[in-house]
N, CA, C and O atoms as CSV, one atom per row, in Angstrom:
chain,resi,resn,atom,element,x,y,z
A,1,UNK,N,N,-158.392,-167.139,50.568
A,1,UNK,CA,C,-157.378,-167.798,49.768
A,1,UNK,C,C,-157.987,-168.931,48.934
A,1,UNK,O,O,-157.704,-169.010,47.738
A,2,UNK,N,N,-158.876,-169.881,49.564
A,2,UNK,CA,C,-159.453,-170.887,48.582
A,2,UNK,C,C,-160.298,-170.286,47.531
A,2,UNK,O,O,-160.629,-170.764,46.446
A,3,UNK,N,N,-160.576,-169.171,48.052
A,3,UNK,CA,C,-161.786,-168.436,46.909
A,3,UNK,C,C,-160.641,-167.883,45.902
A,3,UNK,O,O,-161.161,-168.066,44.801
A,4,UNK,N,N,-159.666,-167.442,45.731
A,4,UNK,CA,C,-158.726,-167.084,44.232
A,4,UNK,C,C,-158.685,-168.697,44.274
A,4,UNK,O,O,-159.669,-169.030,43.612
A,5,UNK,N,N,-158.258,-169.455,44.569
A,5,UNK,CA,C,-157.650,-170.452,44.042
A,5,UNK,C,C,-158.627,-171.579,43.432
A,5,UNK,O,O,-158.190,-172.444,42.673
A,6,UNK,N,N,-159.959,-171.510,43.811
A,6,UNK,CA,C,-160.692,-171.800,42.849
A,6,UNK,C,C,-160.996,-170.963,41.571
A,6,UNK,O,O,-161.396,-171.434,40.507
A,7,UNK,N,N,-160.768,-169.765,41.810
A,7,UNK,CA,C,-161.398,-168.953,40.578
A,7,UNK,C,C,-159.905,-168.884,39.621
A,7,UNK,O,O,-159.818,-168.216,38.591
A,8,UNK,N,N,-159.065,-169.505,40.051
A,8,UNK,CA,C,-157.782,-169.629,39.249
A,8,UNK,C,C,-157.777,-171.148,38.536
A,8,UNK,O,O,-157.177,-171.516,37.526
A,9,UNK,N,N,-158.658,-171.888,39.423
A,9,UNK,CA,C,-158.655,-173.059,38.711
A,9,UNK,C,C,-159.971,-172.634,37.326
A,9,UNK,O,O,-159.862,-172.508,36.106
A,10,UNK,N,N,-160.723,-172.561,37.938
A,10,UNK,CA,C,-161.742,-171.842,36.869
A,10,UNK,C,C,-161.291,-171.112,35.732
A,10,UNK,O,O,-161.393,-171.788,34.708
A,11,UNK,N,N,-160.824,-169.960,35.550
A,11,UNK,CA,C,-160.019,-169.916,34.271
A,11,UNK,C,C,-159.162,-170.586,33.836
A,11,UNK,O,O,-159.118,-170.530,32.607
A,12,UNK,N,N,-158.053,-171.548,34.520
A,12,UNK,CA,C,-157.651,-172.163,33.737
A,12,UNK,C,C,-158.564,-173.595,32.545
A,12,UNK,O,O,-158.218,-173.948,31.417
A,13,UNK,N,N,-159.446,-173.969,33.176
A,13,UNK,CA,C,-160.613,-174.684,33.282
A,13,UNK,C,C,-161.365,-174.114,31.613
A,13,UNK,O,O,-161.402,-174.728,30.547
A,14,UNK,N,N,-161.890,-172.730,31.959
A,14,UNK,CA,C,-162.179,-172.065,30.932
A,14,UNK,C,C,-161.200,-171.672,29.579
A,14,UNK,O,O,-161.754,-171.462,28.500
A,15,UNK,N,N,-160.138,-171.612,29.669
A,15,UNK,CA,C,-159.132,-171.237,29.078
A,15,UNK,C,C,-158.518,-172.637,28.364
A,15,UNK,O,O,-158.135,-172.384,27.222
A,16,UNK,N,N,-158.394,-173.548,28.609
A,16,UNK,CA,C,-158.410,-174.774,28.271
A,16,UNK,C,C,-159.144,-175.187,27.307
A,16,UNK,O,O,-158.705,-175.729,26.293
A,17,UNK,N,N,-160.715,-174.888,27.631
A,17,UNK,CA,C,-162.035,-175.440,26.633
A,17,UNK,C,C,-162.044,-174.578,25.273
A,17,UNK,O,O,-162.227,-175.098,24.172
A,18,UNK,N,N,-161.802,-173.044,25.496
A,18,UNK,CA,C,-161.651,-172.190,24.665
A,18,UNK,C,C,-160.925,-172.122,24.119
A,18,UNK,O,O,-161.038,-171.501,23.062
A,19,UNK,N,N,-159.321,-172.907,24.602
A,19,UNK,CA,C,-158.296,-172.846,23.084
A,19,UNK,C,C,-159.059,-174.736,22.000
A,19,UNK,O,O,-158.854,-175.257,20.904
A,20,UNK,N,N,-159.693,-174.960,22.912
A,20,UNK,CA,C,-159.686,-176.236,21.936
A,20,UNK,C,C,-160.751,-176.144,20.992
A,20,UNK,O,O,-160.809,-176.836,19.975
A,21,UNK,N,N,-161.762,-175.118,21.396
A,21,UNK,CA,C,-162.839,-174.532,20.509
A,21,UNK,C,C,-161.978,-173.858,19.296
A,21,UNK,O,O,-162.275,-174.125,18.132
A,22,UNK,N,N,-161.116,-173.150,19.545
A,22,UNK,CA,C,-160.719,-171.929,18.852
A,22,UNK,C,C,-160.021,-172.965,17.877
A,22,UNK,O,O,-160.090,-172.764,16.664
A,23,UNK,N,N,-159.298,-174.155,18.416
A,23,UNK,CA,C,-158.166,-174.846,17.482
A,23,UNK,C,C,-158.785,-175.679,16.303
A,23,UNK,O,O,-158.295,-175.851,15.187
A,24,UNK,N,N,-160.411,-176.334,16.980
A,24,UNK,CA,C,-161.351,-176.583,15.811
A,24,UNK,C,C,-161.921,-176.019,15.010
A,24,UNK,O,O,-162.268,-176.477,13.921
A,25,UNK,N,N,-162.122,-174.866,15.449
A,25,UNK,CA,C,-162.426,-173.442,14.516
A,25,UNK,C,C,-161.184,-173.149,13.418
A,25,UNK,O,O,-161.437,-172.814,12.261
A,26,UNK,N,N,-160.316,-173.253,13.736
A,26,UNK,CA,C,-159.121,-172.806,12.962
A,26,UNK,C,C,-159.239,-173.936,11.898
A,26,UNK,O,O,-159.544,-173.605,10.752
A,27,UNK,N,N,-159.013,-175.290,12.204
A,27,UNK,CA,C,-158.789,-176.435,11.442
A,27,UNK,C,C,-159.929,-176.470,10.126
A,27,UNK,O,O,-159.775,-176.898,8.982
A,28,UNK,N,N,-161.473,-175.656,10.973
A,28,UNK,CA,C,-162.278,-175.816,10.504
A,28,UNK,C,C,-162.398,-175.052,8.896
A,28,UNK,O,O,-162.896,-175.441,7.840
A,29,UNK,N,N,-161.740,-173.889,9.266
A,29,UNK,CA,C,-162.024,-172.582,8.234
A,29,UNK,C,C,-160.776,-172.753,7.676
A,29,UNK,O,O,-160.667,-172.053,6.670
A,30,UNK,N,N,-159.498,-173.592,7.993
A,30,UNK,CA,C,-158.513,-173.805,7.185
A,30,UNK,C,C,-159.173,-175.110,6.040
A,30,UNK,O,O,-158.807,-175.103,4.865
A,31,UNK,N,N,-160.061,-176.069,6.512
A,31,UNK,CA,C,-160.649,-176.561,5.405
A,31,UNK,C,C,-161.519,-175.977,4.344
A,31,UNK,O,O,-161.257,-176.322,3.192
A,32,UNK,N,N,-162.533,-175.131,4.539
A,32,UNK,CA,C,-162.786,-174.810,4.225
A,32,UNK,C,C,-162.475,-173.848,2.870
A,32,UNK,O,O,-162.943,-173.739,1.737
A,33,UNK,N,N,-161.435,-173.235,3.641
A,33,UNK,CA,C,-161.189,-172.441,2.477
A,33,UNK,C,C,-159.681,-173.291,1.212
A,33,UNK,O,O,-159.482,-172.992,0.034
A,34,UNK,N,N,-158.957,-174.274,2.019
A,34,UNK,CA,C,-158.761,-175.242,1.131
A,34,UNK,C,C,-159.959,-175.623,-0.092
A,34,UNK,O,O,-159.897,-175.141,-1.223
A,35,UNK,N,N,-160.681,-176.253,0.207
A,35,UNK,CA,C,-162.120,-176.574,-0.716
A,35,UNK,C,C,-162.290,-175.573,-1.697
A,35,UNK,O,O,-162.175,-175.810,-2.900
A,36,UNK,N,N,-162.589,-174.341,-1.177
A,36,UNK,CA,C,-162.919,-173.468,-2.035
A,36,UNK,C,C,-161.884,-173.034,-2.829
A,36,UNK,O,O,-162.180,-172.655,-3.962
A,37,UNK,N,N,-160.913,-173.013,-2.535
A,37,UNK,CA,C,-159.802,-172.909,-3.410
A,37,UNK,C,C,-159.613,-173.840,-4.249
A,37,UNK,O,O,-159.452,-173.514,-5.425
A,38,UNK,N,N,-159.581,-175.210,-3.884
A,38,UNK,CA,C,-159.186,-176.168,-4.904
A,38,UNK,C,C,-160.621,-176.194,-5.604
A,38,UNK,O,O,-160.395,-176.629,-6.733
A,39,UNK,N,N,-161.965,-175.943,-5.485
A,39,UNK,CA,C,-162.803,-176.111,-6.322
A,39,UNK,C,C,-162.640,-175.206,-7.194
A,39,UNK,O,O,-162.804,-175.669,-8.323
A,40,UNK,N,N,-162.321,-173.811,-7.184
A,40,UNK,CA,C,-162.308,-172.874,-8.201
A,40,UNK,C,C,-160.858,-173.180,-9.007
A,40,UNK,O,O,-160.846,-172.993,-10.224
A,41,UNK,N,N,-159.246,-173.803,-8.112
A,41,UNK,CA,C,-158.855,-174.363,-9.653
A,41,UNK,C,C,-158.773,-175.571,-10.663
A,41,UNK,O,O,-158.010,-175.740,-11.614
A,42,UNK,N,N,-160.088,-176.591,-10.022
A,42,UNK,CA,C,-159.911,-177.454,-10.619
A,42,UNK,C,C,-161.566,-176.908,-11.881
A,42,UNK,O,O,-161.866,-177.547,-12.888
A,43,UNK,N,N,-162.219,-175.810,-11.448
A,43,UNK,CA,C,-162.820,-175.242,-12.547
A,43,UNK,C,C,-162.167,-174.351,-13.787
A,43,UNK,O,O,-162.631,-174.026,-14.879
A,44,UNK,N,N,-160.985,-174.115,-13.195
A,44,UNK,CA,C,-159.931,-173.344,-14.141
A,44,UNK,C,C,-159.478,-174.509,-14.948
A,44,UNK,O,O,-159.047,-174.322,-16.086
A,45,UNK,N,N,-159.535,-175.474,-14.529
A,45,UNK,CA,C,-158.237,-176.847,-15.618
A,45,UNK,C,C,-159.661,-177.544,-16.614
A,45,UNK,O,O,-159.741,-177.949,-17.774
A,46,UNK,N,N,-160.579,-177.430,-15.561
A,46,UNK,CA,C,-161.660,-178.070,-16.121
A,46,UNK,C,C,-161.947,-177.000,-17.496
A,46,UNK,O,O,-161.736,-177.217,-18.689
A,47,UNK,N,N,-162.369,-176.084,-16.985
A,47,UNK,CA,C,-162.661,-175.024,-18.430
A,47,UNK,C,C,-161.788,-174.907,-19.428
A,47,UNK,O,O,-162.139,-174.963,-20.606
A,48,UNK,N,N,-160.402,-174.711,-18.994
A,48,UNK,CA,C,-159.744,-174.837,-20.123
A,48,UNK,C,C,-159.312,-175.958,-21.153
A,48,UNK,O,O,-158.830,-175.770,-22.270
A,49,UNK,N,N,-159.652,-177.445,-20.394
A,49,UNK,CA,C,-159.148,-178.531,-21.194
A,49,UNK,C,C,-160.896,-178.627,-22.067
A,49,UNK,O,O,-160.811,-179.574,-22.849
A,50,UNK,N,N,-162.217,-178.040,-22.154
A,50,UNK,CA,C,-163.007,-178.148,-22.878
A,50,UNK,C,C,-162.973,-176.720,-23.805
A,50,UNK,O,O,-163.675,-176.592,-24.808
A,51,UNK,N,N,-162.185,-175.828,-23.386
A,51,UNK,CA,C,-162.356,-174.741,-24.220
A,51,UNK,C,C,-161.594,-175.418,-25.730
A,51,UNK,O,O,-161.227,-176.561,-26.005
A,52,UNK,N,N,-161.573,-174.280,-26.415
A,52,UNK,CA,C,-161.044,-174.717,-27.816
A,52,UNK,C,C,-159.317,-174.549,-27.975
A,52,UNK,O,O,-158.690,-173.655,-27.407
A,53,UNK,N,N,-158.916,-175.220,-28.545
A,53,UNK,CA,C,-157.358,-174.740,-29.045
A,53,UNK,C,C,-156.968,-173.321,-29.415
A,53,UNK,O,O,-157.416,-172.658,-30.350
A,54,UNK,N,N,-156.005,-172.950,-28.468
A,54,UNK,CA,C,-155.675,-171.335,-28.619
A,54,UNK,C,C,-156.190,-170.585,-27.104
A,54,UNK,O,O,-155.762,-169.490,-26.740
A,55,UNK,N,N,-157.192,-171.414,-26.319
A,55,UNK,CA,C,-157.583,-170.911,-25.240
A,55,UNK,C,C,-156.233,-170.712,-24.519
A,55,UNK,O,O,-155.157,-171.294,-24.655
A,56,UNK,N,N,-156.699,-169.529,-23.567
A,56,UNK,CA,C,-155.082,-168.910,-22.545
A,56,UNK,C,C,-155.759,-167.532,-21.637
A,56,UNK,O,O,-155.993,-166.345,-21.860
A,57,UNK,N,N,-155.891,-168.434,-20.576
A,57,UNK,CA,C,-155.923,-167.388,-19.574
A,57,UNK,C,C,-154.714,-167.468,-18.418
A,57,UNK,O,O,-153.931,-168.412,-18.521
A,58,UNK,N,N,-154.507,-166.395,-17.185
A,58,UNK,CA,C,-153.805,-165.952,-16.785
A,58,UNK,C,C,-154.696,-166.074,-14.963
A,58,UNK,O,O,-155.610,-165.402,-14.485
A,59,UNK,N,N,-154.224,-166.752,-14.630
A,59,UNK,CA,C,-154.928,-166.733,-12.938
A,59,UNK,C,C,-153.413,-166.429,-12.107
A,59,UNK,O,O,-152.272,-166.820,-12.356
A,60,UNK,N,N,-153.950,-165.571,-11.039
A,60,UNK,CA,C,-152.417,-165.294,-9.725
A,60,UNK,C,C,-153.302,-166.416,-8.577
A,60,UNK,O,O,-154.479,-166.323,-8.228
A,61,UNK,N,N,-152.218,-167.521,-8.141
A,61,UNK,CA,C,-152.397,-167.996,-6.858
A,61,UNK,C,C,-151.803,-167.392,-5.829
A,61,UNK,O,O,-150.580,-167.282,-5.920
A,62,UNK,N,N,-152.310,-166.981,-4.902
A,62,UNK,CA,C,-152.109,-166.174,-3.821
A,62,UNK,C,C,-151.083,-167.386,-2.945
A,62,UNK,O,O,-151.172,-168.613,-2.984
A,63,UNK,N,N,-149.980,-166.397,-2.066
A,63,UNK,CA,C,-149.183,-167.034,-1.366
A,63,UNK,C,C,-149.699,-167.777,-0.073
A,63,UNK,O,O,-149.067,-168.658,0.510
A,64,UNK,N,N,-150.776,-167.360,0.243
A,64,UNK,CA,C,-151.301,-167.745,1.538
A,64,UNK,C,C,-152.999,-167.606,1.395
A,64,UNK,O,O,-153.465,-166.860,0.534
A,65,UNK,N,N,-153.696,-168.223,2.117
A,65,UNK,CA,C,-154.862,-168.147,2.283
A,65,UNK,C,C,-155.278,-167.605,3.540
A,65,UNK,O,O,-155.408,-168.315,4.537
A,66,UNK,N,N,-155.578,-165.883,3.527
A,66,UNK,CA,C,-156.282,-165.396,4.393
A,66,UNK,C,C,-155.535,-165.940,5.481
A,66,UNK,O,O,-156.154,-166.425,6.429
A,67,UNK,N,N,-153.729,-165.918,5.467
A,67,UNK,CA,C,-153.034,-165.998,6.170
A,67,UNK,C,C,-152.636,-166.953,6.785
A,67,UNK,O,O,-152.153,-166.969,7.917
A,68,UNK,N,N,-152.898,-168.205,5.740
A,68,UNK,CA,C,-152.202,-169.420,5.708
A,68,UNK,C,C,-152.040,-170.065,5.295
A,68,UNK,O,O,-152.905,-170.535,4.556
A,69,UNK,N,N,-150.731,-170.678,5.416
A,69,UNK,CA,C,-149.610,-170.691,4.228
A,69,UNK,C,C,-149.933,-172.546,3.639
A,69,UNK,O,O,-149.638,-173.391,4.483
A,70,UNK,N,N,-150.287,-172.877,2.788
A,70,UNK,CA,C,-150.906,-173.613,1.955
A,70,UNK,C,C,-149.483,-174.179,1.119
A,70,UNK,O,O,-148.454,-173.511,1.225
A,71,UNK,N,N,-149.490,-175.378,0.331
A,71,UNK,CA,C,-149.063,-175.686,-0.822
A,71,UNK,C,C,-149.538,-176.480,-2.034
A,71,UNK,O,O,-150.458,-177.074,-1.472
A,72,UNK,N,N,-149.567,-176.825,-3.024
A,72,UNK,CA,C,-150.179,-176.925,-4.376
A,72,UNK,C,C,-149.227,-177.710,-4.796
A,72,UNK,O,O,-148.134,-177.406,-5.273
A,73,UNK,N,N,-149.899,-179.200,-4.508
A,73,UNK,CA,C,-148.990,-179.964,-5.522
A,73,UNK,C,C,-149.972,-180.958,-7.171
A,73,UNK,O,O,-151.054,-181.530,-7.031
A,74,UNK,N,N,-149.566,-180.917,-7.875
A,74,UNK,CA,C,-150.555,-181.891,-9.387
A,74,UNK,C,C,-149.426,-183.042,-9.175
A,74,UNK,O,O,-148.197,-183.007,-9.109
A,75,UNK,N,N,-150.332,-184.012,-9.103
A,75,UNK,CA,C,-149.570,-185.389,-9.166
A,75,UNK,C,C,-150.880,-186.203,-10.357
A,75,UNK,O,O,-152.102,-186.119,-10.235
A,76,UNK,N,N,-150.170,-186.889,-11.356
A,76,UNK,CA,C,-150.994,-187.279,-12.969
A,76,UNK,C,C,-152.845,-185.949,-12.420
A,76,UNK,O,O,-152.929,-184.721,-12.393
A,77,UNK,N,N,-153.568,-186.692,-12.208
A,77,UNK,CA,C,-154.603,-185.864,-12.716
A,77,UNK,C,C,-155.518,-185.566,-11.507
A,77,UNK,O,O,-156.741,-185.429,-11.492
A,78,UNK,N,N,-154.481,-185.488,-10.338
A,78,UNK,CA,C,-154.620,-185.176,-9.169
A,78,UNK,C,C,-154.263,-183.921,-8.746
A,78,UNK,O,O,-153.079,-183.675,-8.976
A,79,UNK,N,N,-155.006,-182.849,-8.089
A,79,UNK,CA,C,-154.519,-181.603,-7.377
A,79,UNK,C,C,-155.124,-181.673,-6.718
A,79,UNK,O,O,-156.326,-181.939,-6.698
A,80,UNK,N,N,-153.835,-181.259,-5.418
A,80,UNK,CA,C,-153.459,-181.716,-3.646
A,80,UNK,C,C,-153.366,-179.944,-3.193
A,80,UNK,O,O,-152.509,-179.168,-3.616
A,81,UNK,N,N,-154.387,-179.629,-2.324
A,81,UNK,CA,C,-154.209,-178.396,-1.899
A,81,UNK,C,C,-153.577,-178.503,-0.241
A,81,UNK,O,O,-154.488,-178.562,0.585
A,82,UNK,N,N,-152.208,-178.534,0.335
A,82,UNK,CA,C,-151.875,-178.989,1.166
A,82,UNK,C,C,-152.158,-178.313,2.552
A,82,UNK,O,O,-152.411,-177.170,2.171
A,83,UNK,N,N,-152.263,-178.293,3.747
A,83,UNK,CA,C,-152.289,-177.393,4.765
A,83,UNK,C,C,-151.355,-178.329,5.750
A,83,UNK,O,O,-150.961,-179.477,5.547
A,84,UNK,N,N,-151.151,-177.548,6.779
A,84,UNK,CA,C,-150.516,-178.150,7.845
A,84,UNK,C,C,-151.072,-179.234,8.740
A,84,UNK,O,O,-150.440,-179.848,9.600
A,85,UNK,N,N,-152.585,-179.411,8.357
A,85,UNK,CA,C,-153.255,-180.144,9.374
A,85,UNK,C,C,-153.993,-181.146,8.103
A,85,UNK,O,O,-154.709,-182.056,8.521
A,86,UNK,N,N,-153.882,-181.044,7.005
A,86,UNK,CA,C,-155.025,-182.037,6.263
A,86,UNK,C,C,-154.557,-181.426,4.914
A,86,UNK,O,O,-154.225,-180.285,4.596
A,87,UNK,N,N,-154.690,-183.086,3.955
A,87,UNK,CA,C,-154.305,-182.383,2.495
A,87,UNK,C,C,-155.771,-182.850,1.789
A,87,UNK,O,O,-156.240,-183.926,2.162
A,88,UNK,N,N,-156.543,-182.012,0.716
A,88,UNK,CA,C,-157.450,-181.856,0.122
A,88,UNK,C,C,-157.039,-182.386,-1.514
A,88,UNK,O,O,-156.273,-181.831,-2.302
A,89,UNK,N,N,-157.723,-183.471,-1.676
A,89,UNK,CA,C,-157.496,-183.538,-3.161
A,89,UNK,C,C,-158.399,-183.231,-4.076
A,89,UNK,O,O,-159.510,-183.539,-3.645
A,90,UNK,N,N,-158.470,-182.612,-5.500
A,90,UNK,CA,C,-159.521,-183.053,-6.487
A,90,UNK,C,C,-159.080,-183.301,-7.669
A,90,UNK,O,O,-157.958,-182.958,-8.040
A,91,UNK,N,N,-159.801,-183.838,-8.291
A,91,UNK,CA,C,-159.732,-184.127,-9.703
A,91,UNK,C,C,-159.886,-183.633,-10.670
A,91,UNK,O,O,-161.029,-183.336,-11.017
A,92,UNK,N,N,-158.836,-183.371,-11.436
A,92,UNK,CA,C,-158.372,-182.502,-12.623
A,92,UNK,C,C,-157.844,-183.163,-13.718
A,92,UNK,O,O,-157.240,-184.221,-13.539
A,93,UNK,N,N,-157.992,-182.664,-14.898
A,93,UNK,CA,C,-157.801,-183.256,-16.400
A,93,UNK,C,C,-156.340,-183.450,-16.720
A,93,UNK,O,O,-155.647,-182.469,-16.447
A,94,UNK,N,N,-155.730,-184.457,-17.220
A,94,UNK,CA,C,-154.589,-184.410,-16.899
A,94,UNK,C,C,-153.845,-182.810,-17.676
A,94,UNK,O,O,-154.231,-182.175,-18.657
A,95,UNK,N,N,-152.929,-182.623,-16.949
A,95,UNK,CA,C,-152.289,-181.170,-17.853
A,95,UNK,C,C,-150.570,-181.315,-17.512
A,95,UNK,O,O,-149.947,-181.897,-16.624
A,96,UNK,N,N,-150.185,-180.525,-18.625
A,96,UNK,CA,C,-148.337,-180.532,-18.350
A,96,UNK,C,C,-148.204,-179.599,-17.992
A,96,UNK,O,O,-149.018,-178.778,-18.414
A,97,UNK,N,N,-147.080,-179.057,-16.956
A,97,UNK,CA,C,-146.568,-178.384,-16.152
A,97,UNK,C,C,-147.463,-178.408,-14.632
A,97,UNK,O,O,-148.408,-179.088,-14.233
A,98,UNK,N,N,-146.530,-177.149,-13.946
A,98,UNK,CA,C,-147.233,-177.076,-12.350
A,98,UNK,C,C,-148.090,-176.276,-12.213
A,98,UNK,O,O,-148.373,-175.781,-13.304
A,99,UNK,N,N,-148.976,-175.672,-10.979
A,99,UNK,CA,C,-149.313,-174.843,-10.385
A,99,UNK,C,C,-148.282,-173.888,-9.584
A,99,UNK,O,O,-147.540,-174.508,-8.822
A,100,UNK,N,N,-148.175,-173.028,-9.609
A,100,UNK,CA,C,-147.331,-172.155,-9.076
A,100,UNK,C,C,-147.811,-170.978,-7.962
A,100,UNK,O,O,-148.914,-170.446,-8.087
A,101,UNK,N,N,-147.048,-170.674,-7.046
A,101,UNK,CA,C,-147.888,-169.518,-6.326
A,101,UNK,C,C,-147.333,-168.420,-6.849
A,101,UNK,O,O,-146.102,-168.411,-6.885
A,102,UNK,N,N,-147.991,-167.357,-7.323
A,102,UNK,CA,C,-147.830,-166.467,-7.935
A,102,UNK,C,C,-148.843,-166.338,-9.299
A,102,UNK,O,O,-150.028,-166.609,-9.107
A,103,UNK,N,N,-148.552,-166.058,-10.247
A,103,UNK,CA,C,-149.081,-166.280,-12.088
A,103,UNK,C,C,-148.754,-167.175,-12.575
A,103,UNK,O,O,-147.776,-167.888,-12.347
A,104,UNK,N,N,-149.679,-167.261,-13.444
A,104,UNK,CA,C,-150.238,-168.906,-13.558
A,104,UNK,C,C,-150.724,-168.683,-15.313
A,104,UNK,O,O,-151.598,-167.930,-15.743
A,105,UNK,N,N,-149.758,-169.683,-16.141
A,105,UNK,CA,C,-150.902,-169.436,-17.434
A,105,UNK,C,C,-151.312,-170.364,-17.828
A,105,UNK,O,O,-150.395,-171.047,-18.284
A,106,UNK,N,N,-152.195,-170.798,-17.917
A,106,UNK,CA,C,-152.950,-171.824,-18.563
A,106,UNK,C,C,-153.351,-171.870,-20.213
A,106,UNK,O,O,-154.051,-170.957,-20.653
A,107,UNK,N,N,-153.066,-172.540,-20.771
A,107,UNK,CA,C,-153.177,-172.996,-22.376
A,107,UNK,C,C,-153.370,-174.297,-23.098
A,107,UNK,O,O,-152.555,-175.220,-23.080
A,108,UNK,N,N,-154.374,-174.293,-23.658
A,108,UNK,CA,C,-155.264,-175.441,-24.611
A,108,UNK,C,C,-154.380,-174.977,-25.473
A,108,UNK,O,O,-154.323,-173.768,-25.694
A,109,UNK,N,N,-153.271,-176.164,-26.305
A,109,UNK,CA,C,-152.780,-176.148,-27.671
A,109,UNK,C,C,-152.964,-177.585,-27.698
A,109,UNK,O,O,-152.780,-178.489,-26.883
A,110,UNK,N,N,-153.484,-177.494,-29.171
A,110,UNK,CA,C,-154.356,-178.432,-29.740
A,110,UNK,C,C,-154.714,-179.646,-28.390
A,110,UNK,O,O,-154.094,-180.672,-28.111
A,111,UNK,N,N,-156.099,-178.976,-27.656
A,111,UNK,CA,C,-156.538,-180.026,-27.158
A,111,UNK,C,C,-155.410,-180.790,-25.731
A,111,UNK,O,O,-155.802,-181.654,-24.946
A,112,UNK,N,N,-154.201,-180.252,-25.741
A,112,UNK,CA,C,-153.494,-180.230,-24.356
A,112,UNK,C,C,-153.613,-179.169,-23.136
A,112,UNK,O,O,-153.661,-177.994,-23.501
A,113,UNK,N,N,-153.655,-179.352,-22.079
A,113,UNK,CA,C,-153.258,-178.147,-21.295
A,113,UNK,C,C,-152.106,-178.304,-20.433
A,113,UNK,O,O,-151.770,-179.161,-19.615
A,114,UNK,N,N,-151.425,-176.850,-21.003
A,114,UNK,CA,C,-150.259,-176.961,-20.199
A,114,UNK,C,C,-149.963,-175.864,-19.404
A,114,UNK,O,O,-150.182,-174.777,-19.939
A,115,UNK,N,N,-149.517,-175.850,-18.251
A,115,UNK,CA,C,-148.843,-174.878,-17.361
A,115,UNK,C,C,-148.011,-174.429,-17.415
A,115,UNK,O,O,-147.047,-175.136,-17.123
A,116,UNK,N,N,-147.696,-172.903,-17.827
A,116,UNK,CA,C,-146.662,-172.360,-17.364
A,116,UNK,C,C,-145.576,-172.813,-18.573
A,116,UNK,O,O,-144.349,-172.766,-18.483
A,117,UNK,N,N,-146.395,-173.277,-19.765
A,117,UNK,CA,C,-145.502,-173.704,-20.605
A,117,UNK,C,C,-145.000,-172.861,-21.680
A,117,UNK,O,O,-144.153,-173.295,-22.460
């Protein structure tokens, strides 16, 4: 009887260490891929506020990241890639309108960029 009941303390023991591994792991690769996301659209605002007048491309923001669920806020020349555990900011040129999840158009008229405008 003491022998299960140590080996019951033991997995719990083990089972314990391993969700807290797993929960830094999670936090970890939820930053991560925050980052990488907000670096590739603050290269989208960036490119388009140096492209020329008439520039207009078309990007889809995905609803979730590799299955988690994120939000996108631009505050003046700030974009906030949000998660449940940590919000990521970078710096972006100022532009009018939002980011949206879904399609996305981006447009340089004369030297502005605006969203979705």
């Amino acid at each position: 009887m003491t022998m299960v009941m140590m080996g019951a303390v033991m997995v719990i023991v083990f089972m314990t260490l391993f969700s807290e591994l797993y929960q830094d792991n999670l936090k970890d690769k939820k930053k991560i891929l925050a980052e990488d996301y907000g670096y590739y659209l603050q290269t989208e605002l960036i490119l388009a506020s140096e492209a020329k007048s008439g520039y207009k491309r078309v990007i889809d923001i995905p609803y979730d990241l590799e299955g988690f669920d994120f939000d996108l806020y631009l505050i003046s020349s700030v974009l906030i890639i949000n998660f449940s555990d940590a919000a990521i900011p970078f710096n972006v040129p100022k532009v009018n309108g939002q980011l949206v999840k879904g399609k996305n158009t981006i447009e340089n008229t004369n030297n502005s960029i605006c969203l979705n405008c």
